[in-house]
C-alpha positions as CSV (number, residue, x, y, z in Angstrom):
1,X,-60.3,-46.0,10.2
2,X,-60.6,-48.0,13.4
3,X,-63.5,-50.6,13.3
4,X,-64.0,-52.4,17.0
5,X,-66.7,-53.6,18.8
6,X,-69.7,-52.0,16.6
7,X,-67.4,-48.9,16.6
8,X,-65.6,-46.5,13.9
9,X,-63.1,-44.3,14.8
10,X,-61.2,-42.1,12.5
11,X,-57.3,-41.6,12.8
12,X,-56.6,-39.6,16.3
13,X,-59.5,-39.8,17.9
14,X,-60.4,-41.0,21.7
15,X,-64.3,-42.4,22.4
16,X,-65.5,-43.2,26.0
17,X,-68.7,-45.0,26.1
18,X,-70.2,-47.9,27.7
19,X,-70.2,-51.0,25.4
20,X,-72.7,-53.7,25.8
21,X,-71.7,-56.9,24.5
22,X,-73.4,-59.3,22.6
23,X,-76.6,-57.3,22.6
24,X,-76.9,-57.9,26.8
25,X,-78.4,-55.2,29.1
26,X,-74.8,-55.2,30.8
27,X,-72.6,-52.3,30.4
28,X,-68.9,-52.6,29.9
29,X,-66.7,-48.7,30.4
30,X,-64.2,-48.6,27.8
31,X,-62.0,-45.9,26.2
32,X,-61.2,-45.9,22.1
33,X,-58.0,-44.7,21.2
34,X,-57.2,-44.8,17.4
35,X,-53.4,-43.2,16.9
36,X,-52.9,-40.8,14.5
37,X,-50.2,-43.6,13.0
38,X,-51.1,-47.4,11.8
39,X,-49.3,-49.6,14.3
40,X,-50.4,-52.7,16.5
41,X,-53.9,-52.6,18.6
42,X,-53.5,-53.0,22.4
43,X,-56.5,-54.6,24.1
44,X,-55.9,-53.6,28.6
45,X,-58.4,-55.0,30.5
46,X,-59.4,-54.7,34.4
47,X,-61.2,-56.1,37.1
48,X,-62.3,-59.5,35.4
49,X,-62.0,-60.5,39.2
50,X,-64.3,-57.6,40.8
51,X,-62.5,-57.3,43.8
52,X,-58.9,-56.9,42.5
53,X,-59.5,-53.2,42.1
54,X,-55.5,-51.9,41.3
55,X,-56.1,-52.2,37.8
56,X,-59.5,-49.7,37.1
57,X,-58.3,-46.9,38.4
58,X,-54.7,-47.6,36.4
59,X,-56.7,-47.7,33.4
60,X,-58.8,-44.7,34.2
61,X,-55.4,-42.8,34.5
62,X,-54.0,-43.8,31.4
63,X,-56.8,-43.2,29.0
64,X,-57.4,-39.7,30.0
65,X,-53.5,-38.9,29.6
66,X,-52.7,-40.9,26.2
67,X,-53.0,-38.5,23.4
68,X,-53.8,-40.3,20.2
69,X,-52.0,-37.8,18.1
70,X,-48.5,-39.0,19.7
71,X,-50.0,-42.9,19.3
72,X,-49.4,-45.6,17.1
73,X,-51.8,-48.0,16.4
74,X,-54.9,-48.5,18.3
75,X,-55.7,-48.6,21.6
76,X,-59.2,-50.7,23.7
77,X,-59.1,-50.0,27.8
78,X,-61.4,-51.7,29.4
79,X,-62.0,-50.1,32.5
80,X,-63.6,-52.5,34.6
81,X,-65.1,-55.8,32.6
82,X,-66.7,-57.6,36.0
83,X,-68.8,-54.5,36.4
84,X,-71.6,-56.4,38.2
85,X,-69.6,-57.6,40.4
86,X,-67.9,-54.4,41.1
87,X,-71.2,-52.7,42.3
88,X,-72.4,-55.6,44.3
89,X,-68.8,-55.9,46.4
90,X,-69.2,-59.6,45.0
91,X,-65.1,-60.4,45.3
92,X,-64.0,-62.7,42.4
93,X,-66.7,-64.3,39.9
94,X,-70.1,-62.6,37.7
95,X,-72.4,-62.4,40.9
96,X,-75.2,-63.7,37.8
97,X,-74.2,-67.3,37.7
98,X,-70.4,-67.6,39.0
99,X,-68.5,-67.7,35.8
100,X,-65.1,-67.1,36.4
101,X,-63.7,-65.0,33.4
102,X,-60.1,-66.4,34.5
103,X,-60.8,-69.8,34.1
104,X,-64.3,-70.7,32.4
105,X,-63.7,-70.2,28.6
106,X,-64.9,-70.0,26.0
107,X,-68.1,-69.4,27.0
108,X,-71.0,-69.9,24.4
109,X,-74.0,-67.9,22.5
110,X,-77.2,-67.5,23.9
111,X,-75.7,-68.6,27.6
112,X,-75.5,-67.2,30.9
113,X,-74.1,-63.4,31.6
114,X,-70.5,-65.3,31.8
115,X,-70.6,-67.2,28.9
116,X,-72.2,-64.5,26.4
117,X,-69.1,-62.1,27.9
118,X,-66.8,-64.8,27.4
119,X,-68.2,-65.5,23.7
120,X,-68.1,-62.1,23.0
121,X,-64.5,-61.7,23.6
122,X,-63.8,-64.7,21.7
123,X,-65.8,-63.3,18.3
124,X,-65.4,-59.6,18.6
125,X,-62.1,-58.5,20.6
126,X,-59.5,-61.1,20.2
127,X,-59.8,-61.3,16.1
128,X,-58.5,-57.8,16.6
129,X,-56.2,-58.1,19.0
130,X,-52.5,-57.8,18.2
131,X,-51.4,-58.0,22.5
132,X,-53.6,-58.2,25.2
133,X,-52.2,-57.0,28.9
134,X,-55.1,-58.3,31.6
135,X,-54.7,-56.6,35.0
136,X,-55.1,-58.6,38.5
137,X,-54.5,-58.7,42.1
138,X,-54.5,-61.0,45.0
139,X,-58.2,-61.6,45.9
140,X,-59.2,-60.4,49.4
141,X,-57.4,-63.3,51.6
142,X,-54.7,-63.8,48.9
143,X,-51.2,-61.3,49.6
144,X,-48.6,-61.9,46.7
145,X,-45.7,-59.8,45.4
146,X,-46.0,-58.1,42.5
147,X,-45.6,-60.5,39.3
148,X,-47.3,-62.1,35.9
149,X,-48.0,-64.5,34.0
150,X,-46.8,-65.8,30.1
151,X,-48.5,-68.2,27.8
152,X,-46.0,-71.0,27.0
153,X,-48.0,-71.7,23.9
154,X,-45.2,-71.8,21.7
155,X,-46.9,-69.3,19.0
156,X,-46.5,-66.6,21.5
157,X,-44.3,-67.5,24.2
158,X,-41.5,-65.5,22.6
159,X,-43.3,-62.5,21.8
160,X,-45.3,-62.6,25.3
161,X,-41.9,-62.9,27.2
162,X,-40.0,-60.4,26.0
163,X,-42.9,-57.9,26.5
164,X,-42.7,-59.6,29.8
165,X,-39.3,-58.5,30.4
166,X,-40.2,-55.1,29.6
167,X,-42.4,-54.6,32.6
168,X,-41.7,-53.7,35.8
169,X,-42.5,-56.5,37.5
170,X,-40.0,-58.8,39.5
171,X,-41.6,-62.3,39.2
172,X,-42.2,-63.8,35.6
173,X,-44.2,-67.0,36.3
174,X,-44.5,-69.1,32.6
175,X,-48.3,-70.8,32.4
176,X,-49.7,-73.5,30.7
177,X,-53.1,-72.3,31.7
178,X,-55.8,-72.5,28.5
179,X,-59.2,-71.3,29.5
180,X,-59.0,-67.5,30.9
181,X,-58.9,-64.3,28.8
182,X,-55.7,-63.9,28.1
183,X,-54.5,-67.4,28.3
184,X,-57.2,-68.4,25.8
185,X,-56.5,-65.6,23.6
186,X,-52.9,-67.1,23.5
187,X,-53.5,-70.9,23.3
188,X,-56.3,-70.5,21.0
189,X,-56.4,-67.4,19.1
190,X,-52.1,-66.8,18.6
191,X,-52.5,-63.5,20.7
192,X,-49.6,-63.2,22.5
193,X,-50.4,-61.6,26.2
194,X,-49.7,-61.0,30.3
195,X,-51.9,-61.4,33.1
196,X,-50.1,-58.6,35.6
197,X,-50.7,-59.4,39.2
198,X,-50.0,-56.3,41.9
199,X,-51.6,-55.6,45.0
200,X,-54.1,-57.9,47.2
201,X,-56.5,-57.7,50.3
202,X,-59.5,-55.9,48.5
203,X,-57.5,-52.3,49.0
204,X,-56.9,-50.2,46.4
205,X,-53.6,-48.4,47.1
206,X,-52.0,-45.3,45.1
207,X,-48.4,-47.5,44.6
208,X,-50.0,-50.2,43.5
209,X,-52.3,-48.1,40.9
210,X,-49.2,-46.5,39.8
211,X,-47.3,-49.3,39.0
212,X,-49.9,-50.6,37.2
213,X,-50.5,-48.0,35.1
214,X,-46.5,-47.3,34.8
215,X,-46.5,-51.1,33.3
216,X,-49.0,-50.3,30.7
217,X,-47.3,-47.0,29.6
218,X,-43.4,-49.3,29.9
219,X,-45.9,-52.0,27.5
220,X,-47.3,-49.1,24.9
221,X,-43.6,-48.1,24.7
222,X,-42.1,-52.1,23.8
223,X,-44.8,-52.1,21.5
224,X,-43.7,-49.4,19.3
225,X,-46.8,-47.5,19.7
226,X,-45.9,-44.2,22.6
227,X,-43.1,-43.0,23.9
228,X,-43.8,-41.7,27.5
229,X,-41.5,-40.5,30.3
230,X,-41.6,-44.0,32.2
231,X,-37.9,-44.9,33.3
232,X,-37.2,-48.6,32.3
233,X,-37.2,-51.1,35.1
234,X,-33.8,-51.6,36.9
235,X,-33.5,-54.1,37.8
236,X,-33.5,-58.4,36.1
237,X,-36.9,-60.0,36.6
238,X,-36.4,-63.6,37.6
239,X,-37.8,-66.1,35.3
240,X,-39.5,-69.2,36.8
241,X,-40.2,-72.2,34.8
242,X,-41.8,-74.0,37.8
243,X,-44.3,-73.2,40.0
244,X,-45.5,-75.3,42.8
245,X,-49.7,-74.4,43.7
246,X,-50.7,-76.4,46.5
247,X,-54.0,-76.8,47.8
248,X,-55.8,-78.3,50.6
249,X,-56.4,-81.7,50.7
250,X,-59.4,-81.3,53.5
251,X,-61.3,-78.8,54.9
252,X,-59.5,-77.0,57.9
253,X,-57.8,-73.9,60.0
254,X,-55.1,-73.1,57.8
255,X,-52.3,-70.9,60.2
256,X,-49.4,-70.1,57.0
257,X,-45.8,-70.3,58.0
258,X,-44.7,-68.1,55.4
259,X,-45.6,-64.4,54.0
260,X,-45.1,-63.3,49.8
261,X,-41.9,-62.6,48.1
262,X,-40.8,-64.9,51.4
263,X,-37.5,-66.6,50.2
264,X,-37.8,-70.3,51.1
265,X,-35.7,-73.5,51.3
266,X,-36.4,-77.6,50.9
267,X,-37.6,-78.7,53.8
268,X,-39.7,-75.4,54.8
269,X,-42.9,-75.7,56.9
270,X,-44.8,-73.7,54.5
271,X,-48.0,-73.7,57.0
272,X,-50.1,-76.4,59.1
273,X,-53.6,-77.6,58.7
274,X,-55.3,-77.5,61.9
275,X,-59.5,-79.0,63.0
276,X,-61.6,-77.3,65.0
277,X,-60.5,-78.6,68.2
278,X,-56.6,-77.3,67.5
279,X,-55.4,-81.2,66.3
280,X,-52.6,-80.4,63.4
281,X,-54.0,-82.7,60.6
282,X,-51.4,-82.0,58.0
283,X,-48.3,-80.1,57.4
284,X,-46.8,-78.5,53.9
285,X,-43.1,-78.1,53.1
286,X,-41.2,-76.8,50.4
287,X,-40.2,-79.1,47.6
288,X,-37.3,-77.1,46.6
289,X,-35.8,-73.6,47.1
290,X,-37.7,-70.7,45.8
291,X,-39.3,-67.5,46.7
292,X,-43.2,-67.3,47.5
293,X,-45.7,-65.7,44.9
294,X,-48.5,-65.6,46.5
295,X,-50.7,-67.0,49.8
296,X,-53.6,-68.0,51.7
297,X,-53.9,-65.4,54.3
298,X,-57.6,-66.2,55.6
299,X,-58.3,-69.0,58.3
300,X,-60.9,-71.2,56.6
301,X,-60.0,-73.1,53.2
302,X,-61.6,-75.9,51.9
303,X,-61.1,-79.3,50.1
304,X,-59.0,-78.1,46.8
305,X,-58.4,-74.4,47.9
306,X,-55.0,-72.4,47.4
307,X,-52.6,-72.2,50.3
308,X,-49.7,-70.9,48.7
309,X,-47.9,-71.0,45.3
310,X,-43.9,-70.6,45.4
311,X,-41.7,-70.4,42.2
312,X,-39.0,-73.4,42.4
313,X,-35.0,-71.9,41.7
314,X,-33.5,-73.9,38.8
């Protein structure tokens, strides 16, 4: 027997219900899969940013077609955990009081909708949790080629990366980040995990869907727990260490030089900074040769906004 979240499930069975953490009058969609086999227990969440939709529908997919009598170990998709958001079009944070689930942990009891969601997966999920996969993409002004994230938290960095490597995914970006789901699952609870970035704009498009939902099936399978018919990836995924994020240092019209998966060299304009009245107020180049992650693509930023991120060759 299964127990999870309030739940019991018996050896092969699947549950879909709507779970409501911590007690709150906010519902959470979720499928239960309990294999019919002991073996790890795979936590996939979506849409903890509400408008990085790729991920929902990827999950939807999967947990109707995984049979639990051909899986081992047990199995919590969350369909869509930022359902509030989702339902008031409210792109990134909980529309209740802006917590970012990304970035605002650990949350704390009795708090506001963010931190009693974010409490909750600290008490209730992650003690249970042998892997976590979280599934992102680029906001609505953000493009980025498809690529993820690994805890360098030495407890799980090895497991974390060679699920990593795995995947489908071209980009594997190593993270010292502490305070989102998965990264404090790692840092702070030994779970190893992946945040999975693929798509952007605030469209939800079939390939990017399927390649989601193929990296969750290549995952299960590295795991141990299901075979499917998911070829493995063909090609190396390229490793970077470093990771340059720059961010305004002013409020201005920012016009980008460059576009994602854009190969670039030292010395690159990466994009100018520009006031109202067309005066160039600063300029960004490359540090190094790398290849570009990820983007601003919208005309306003502010003070401390993203402009671009780019993954520095060794």
């Amino acid at each position: 027997m299964w127990k999870i979240c309030g739940q019991e499930l018996e050896p092969g069975e699947k549950r879909q219900l709507m779970l409501k953490p911590d007690g709150m009058d906010y519902e959470l969609p979720a499928t239960l899969i309990c294999g019919k086999e002991p073996g790890k227990t795979l936590v996939v969440t979506a849409q903890i940013h509400a408008g990085e939709y790729n991920g929902t529908p990827a999950v939807i997919q999967a947990a109707r077609e995984i049979a639990p009598g051909k899986l081992k170990g047990n199995l919590l998709l969350m369909h869509c955990v930022n359902t509030s958001g989702f339902w008031r079009q409210h792109w990134r944070t909980l529309p209740e009081d802006g917590f970012n689930l990304n970035s605002d942990y650990p949350g704390r009891p009795g708090g506001t909708v963010g931190e009693r969601l974010a409490d909750w997966f600290v008490k209730e999920i992650f003690p249970e949790t042998d892997f976590l996969l979280d599934l992102h993409g680029g906001s609505v002004n953000e493009p980025l080629t498809p690529c993820l994230f690994f805890p360098e938290a030495e407890k799980v960095r090895e497991a974390s990366l060679a699920a990593a490597k795995a995947l489908d995914v071209p980009y594997l970006i190593a993270s010292g980040a502490d305070r989102g789901e998965y990264s404090y699952a790692a840092v702070h609870h030994d779970v190893p995990g992946l945040l999975l970035e693929r798509g952007y704009g605030g469209f939800c498009r079939d390939e990017w869907v399927a390649g989601h939902k193929r990296n969750i099936y290549l995952l299960l399978r590295h795991l141990g727990m299901y075979e499917s018919s998911e070829p493995e990836a063909d090609h190396e995924p390229r490793v970077y260490e470093h990771v340059v994020y720059l961010e305004s240092e002013r409020a201005g019209l920012w016009y980008p030089a460059v576009r994602e998966n854009d190969r670039v060299a030292k010395g690159q304009l990466l994009g100018r900074l520009e006031d109202m009245f067309g005066n160039v107020v600063q300029e960004f180049y490359a540090e190094g040769d790398g290849v570009v992650l990820y983007y601003t693509g919208g005309l306003a930023v502010r003070k401390g906004d993203s402009l671009v991120a780019y993954g520095l060759d060794d």
